[in-house]
Structures are given as C-alpha cells and as structure tokens.
N, C-alpha and C positions, 0 to 999 in steps of 0.2 A: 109794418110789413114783416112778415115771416119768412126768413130764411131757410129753405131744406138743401140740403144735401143731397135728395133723390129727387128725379122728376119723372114723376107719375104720370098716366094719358089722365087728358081732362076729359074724354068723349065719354060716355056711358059703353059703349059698344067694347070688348076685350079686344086686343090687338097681337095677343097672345096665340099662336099654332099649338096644336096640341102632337107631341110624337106618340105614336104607339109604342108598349113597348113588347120586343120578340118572346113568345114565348118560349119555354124552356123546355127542351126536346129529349127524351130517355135514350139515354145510351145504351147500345144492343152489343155490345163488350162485357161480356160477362167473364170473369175469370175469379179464380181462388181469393185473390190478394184485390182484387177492383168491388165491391160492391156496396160501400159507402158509405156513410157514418148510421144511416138507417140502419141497414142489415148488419154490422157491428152490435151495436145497441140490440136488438134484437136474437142474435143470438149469441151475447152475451145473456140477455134475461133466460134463455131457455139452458143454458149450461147450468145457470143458479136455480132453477126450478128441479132440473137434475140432481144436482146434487142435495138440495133440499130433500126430493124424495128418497133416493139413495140413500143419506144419514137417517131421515125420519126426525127432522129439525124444523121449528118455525124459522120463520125469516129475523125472527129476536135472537134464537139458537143460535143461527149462519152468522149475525152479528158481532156472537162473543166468540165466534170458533177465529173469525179473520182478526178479531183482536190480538188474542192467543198467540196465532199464527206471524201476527206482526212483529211480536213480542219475541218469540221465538226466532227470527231472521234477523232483528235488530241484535238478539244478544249472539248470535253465529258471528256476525259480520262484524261488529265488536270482537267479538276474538280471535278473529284472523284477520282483523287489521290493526288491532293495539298490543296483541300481546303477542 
C-alpha cells in the first residue's frame, strides 16, 4: 500500500472552478512625474539618440564618452571627499 501525503479526486471529471482573472485598466492620470517605467525607458532611448546625433557618435563612441565621464565623477568625488 502506498502512502501519499495528498489526496487527489479519484473521478475523471475536474472539480476545480476556474476564477477569471480582471483585467488591467490604463490610467487616464497623466502628469509630468506619473508615466511609467515604459515611457521612462523610452524617453530615456530618445534623449540618447539626441545626443548621439548632436555629438555625431556611434552608439560604441556614447559608450566610451559615459566611461570617461564615470571616470571623471569618480576622481571629483574622491577629491572632495578624501582630500
């Protein structure tokens, strides 16, 4: 004899209700600071295409410029906070 732990329906037939689930409804609150991780995303990509054209950079160029720039803020912040 086998012992389980769960007891399963023996019938064929499910005994299981199925819930729907509610769908998700757009909110018509639009303001400056509410518009979501979407449109964040998004116009964050279109400020970098900006300035891409602006400089006249690949997206390789923008790469080494925000290294640079990291570089630069690291060795600021280092010097006005150790020395």
């Amino acid at each position: 004899m086998v012992s389980s732990f769960m007891n399963f329906p023996n019938e064929q037939r499910a005994r299981y209700v199925r819930v729907p689930i509610p769908l998700k409804r757009e909110s018509n609150f639009k303001s400056s600071f509410s518009f979501g991780f979407k449109g964040l995303i998004d116009l964050h990509k279109k400020s970098i295409e900006r300035e891409k054209k602006k400089l006249g950079v690949s997206s390789y160029g923008m790469i080494w410029i925000s290294f640079f720039r990291g570089l630069l803020v690291a060795f600021l912040v280092e010097r006005l906070i150790f020395n």
